[in-house]
PDB file of the backbone (N, CA, C, O) and the ligand in Angstrom, with CONECT records:
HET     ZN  A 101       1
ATOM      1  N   UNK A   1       7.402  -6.262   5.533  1.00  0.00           N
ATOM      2  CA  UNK A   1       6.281  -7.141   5.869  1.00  0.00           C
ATOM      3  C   UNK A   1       6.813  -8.409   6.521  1.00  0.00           C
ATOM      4  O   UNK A   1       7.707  -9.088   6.015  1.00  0.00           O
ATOM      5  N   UNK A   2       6.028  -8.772   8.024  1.00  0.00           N
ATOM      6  CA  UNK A   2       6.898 -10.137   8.823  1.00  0.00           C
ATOM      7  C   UNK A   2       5.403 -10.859   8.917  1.00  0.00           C
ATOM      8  O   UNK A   2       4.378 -10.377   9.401  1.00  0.00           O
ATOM      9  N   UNK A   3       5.590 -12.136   8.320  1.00  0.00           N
ATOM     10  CA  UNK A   3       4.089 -12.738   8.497  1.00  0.00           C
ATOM     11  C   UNK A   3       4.960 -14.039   9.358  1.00  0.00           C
ATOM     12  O   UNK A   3       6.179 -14.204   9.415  1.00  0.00           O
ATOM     13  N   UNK A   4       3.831 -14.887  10.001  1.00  0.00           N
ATOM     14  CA  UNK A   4       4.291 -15.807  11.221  1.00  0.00           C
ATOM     15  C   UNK A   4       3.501 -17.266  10.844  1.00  0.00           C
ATOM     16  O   UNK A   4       2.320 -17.151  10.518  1.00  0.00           O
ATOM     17  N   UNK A   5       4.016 -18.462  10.867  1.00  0.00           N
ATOM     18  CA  UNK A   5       3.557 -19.912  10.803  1.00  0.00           C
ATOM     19  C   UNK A   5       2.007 -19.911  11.027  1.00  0.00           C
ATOM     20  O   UNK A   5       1.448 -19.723  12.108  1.00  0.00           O
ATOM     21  N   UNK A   6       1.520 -20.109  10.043  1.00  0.00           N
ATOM     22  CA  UNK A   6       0.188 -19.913  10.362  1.00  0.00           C
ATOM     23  C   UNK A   6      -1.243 -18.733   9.346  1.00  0.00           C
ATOM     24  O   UNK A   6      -2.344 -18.818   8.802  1.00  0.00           O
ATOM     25  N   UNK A   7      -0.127 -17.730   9.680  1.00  0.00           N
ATOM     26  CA  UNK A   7      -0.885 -16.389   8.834  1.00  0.00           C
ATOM     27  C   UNK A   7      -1.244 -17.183   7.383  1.00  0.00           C
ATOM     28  O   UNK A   7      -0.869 -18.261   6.921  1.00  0.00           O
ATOM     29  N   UNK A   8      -2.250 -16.014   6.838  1.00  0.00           N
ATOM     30  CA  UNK A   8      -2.719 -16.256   5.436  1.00  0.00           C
ATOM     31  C   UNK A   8      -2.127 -15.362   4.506  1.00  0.00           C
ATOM     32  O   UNK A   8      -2.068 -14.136   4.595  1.00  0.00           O
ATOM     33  N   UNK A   9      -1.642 -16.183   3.500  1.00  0.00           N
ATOM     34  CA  UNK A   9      -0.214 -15.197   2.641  1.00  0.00           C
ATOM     35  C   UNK A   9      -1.551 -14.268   1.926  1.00  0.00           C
ATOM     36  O   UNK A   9      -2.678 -14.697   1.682  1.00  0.00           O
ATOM     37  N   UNK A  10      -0.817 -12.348   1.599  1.00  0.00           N
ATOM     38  CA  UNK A  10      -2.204 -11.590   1.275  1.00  0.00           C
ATOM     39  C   UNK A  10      -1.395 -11.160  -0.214  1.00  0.00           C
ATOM     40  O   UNK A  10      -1.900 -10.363  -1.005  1.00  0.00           O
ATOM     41  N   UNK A  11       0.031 -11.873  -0.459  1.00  0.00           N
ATOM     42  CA  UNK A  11       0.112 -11.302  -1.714  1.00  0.00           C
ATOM     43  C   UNK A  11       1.307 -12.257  -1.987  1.00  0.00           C
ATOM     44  O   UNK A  11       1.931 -12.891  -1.136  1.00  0.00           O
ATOM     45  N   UNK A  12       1.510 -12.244  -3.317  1.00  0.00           N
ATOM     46  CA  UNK A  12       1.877 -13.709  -3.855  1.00  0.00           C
ATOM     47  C   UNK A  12       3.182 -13.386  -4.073  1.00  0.00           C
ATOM     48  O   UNK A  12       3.446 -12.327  -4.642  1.00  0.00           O
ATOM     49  N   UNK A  13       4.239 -14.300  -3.631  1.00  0.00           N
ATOM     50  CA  UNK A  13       5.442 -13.942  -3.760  1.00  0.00           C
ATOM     51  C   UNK A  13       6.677 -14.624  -3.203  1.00  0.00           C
ATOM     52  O   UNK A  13       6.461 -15.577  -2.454  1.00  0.00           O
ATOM     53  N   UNK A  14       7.848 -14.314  -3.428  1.00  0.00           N
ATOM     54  CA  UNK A  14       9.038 -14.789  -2.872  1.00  0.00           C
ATOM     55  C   UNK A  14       9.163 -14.032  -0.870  1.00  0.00           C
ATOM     56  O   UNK A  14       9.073 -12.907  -0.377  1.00  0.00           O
ATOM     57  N   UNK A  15       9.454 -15.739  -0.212  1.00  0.00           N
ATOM     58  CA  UNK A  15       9.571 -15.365   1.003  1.00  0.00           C
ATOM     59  C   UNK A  15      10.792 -15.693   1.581  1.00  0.00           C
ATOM     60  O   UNK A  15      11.546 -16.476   1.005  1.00  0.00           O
ATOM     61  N   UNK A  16      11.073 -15.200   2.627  1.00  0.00           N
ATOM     62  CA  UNK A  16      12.651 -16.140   3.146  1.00  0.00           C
ATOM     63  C   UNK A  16      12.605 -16.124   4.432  1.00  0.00           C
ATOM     64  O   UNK A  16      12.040 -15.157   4.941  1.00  0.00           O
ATOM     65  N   UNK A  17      13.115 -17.059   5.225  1.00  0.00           N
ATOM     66  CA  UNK A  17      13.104 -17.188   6.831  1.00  0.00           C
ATOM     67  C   UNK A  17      13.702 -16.265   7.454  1.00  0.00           C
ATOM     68  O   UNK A  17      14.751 -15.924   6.907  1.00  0.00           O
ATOM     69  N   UNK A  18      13.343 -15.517   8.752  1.00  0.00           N
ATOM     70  CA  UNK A  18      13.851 -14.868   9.324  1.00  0.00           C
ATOM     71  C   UNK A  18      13.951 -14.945  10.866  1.00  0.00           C
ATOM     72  O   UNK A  18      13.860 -14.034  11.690  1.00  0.00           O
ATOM     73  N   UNK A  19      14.137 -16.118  11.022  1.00  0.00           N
ATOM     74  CA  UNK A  19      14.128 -16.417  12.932  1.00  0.00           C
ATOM     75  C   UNK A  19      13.188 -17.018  13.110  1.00  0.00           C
ATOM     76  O   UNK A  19      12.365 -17.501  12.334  1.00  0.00           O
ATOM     77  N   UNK A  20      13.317 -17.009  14.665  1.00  0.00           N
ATOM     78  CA  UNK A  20      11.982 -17.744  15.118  1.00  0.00           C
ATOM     79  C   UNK A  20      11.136 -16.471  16.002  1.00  0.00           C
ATOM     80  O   UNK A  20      12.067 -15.712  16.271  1.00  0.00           O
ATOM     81  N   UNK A  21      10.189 -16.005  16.440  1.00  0.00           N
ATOM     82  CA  UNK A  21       9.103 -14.897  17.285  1.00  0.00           C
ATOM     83  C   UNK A  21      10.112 -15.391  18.714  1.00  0.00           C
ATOM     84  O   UNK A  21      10.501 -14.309  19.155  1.00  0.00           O
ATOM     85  N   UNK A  22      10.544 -16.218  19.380  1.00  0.00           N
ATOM     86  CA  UNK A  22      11.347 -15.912  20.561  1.00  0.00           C
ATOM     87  C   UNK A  22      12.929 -16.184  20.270  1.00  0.00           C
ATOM     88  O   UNK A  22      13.742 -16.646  21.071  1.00  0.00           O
ATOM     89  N   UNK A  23      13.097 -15.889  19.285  1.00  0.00           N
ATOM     90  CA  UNK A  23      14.274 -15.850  18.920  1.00  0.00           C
ATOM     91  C   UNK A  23      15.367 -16.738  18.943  1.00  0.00           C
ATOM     92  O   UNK A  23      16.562 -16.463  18.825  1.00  0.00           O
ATOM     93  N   UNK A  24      14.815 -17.861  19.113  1.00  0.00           N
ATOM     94  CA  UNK A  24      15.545 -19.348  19.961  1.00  0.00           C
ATOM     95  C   UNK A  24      16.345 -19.295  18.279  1.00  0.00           C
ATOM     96  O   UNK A  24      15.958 -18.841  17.203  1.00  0.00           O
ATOM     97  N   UNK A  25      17.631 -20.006  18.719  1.00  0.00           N
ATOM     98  CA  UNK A  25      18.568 -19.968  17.418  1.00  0.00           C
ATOM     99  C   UNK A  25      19.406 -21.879  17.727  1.00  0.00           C
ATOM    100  O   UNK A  25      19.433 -22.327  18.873  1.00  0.00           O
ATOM    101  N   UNK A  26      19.993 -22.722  16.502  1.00  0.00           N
ATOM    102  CA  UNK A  26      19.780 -23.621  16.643  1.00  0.00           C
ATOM    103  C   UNK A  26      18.856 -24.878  17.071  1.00  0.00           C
ATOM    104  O   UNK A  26      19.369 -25.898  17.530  1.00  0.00           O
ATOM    105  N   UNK A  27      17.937 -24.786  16.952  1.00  0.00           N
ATOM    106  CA  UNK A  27      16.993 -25.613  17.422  1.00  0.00           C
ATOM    107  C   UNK A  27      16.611 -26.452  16.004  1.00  0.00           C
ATOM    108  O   UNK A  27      16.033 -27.519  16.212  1.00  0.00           O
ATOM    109  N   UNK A  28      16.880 -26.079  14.483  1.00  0.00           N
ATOM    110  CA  UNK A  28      16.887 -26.857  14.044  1.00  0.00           C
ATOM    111  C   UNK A  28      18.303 -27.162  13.291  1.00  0.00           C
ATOM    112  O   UNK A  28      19.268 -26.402  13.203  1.00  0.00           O
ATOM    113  N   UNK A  29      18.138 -28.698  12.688  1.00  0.00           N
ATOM    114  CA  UNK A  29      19.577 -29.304  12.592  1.00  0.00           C
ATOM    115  C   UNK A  29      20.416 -28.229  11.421  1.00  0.00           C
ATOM    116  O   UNK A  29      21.629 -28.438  11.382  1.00  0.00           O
ATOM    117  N   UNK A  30      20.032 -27.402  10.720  1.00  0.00           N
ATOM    118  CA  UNK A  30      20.993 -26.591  10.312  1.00  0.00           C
ATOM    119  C   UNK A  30      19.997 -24.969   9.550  1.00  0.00           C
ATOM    120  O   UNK A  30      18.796 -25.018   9.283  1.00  0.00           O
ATOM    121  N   UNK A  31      20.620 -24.074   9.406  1.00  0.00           N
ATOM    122  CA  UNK A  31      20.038 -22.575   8.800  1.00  0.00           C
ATOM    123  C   UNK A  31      19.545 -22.974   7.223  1.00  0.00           C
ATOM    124  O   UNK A  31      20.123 -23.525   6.286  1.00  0.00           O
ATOM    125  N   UNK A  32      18.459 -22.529   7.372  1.00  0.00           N
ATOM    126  CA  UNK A  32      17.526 -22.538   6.579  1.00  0.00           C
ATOM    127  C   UNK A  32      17.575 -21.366   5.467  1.00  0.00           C
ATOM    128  O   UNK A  32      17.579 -20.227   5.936  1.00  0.00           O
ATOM    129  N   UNK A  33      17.603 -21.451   4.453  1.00  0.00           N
ATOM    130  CA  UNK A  33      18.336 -20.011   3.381  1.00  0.00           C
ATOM    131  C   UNK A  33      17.378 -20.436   2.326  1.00  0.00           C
ATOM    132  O   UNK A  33      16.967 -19.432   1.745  1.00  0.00           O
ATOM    133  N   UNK A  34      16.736 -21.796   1.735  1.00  0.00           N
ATOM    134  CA  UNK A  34      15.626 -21.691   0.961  1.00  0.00           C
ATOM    135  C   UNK A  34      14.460 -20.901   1.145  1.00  0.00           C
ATOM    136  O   UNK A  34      13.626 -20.991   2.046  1.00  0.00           O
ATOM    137  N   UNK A  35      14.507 -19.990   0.026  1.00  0.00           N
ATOM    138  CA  UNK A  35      13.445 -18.992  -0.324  1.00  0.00           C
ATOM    139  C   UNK A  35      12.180 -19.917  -0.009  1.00  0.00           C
ATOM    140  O   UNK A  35      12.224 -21.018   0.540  1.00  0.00           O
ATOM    141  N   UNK A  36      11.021 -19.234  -0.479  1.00  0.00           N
ATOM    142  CA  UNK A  36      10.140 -19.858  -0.708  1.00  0.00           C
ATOM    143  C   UNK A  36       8.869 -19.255  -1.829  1.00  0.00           C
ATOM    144  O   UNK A  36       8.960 -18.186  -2.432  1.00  0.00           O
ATOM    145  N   UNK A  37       8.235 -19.775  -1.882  1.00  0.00           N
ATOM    146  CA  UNK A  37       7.201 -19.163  -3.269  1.00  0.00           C
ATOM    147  C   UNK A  37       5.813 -19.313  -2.958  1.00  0.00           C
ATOM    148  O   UNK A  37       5.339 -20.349  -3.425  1.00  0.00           O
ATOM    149  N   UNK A  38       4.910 -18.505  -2.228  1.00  0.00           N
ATOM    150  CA  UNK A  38       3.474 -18.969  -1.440  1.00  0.00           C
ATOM    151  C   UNK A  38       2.797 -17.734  -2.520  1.00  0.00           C
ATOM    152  O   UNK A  38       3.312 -16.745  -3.040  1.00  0.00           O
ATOM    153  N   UNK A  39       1.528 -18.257  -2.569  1.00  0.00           N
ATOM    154  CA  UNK A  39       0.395 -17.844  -3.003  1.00  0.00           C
ATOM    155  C   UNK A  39      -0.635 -17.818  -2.337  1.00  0.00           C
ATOM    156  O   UNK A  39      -0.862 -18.620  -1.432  1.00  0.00           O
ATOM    157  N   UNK A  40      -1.969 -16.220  -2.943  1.00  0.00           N
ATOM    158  CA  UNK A  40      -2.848 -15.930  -1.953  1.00  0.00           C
ATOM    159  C   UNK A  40      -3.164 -17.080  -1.653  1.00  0.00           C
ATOM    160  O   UNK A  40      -3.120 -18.207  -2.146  1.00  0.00           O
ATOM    161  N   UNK A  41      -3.661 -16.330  -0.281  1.00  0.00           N
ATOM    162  CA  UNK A  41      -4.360 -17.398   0.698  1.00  0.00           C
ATOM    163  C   UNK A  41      -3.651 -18.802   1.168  1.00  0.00           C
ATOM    164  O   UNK A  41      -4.301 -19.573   1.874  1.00  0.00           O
ATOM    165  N   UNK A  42      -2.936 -18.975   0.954  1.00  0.00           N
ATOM    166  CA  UNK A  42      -1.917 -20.251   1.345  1.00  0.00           C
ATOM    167  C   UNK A  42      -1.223 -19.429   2.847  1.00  0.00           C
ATOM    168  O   UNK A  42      -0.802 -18.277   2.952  1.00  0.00           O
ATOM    169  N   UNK A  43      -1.295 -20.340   3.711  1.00  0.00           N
ATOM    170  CA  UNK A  43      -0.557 -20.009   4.835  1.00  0.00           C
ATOM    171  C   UNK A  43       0.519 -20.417   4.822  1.00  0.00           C
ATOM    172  O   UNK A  43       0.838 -21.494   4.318  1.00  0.00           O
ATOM    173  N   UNK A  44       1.605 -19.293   5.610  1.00  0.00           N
ATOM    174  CA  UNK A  44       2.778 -19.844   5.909  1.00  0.00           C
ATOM    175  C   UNK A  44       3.542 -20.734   6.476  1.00  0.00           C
ATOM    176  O   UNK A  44       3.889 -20.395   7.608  1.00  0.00           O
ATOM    177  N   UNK A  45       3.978 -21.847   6.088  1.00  0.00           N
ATOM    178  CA  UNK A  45       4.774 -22.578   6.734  1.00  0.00           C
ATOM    179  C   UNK A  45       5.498 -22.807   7.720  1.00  0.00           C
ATOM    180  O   UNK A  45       5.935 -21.684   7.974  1.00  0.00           O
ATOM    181  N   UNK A  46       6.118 -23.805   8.780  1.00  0.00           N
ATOM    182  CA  UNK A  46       7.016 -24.152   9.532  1.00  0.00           C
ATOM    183  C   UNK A  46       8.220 -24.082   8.430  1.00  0.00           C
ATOM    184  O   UNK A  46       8.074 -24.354   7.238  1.00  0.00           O
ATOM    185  N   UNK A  47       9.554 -23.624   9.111  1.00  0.00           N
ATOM    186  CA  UNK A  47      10.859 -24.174   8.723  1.00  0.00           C
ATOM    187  C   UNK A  47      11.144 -25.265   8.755  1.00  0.00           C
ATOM    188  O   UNK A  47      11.227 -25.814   9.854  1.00  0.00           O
ATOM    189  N   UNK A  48      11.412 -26.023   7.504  1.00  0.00           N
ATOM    190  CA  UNK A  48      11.904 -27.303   7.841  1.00  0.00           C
ATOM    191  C   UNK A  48      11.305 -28.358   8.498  1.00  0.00           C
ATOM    192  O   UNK A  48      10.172 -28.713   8.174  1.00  0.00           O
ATOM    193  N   UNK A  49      12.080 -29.045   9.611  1.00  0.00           N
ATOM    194  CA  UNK A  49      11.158 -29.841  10.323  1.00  0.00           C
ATOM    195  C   UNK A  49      10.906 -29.575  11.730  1.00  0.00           C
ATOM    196  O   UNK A  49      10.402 -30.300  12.588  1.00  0.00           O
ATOM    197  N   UNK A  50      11.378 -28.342  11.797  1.00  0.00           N
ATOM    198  CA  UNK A  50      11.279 -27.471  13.366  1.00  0.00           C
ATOM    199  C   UNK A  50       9.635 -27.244  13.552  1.00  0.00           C
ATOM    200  O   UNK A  50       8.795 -27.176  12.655  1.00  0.00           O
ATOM    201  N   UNK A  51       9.441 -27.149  14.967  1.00  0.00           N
ATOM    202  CA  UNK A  51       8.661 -27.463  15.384  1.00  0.00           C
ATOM    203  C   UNK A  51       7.833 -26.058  16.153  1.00  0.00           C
ATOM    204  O   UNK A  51       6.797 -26.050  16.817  1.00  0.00           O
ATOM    205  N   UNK A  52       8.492 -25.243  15.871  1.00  0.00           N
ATOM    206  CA  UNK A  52       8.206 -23.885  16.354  1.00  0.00           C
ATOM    207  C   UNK A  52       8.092 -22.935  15.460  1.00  0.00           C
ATOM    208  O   UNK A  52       8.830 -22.830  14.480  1.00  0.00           O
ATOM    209  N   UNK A  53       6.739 -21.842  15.869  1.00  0.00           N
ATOM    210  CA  UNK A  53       6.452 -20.930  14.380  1.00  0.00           C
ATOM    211  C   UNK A  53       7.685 -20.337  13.921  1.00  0.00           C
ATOM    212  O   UNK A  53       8.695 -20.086  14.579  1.00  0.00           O
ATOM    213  N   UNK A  54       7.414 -20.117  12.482  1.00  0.00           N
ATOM    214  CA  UNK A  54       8.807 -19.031  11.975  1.00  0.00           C
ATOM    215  C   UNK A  54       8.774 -17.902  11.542  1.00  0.00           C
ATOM    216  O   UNK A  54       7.624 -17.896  11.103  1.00  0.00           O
ATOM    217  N   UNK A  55       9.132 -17.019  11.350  1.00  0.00           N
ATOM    218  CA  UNK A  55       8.396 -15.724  10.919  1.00  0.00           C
ATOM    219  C   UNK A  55       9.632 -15.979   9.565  1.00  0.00           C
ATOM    220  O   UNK A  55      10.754 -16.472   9.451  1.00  0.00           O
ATOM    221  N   UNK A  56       8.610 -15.302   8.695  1.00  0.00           N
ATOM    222  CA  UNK A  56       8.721 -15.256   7.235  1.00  0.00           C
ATOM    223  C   UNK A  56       8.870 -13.482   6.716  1.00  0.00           C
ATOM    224  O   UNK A  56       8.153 -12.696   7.335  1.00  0.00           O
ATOM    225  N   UNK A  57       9.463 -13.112   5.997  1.00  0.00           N
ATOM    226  CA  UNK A  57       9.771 -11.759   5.617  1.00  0.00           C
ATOM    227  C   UNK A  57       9.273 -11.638   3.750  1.00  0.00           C
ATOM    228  O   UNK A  57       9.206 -12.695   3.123  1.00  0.00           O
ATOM    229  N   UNK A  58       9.039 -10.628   3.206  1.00  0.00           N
ATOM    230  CA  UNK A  58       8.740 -10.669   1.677  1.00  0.00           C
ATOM    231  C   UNK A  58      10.016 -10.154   1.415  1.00  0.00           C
ATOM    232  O   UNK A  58      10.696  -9.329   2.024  1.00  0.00           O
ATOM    233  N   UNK A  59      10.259 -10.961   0.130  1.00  0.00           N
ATOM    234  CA  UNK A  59      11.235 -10.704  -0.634  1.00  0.00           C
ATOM    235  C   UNK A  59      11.203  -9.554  -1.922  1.00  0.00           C
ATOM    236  O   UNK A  59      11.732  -8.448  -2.029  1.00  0.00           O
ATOM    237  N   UNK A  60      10.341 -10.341  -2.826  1.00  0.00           N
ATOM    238  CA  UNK A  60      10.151  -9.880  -3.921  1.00  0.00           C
ATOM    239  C   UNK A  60       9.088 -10.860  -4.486  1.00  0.00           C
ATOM    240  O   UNK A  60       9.009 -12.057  -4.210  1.00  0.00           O
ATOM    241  N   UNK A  61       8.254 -10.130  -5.354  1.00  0.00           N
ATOM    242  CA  UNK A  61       7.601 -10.910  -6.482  1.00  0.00           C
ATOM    243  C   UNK A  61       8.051 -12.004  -6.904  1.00  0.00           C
ATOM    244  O   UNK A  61       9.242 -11.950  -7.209  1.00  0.00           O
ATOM    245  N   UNK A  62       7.367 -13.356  -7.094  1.00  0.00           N
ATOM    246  CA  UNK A  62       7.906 -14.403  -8.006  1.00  0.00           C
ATOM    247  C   UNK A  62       8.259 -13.885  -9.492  1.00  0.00           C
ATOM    248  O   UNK A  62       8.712 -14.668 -10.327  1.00  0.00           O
TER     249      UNK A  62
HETATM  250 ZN    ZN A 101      13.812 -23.807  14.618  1.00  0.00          ZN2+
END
């Protein structure tokens, strides 16, 4: 499952960064490896303080 900056999370759980949708690499000041923990209906986040969507991958259940 790849959800993108923006989407509405459809199941509650551990997420982790996986790039950016054009694949641009360095653009922010360092790699991003914090998980994350979203719940329904909460949309997904930007990385950090980058400024471009991120696509997000499921991990596992919290
Ligand atoms: Zn970035």
């Amino acid at each position: 499952m790849m959800f993108i900056t923006g989407d509405v999370c459809p199941l509650r759980g551990i997420y982790r960064y996986s790039g950016h949708p054009d694949n641009s690499k360095g653009c922010h000041s360092k790699w991003f490896e914090r998980d994350i923990v979203l719940e329904i209906k909460q949309k997904f986040p930007r990385v950090g303080a980058c400024i471009k969507p991120a696509q997000w991958v499921f991990v596992r259940p919290p």
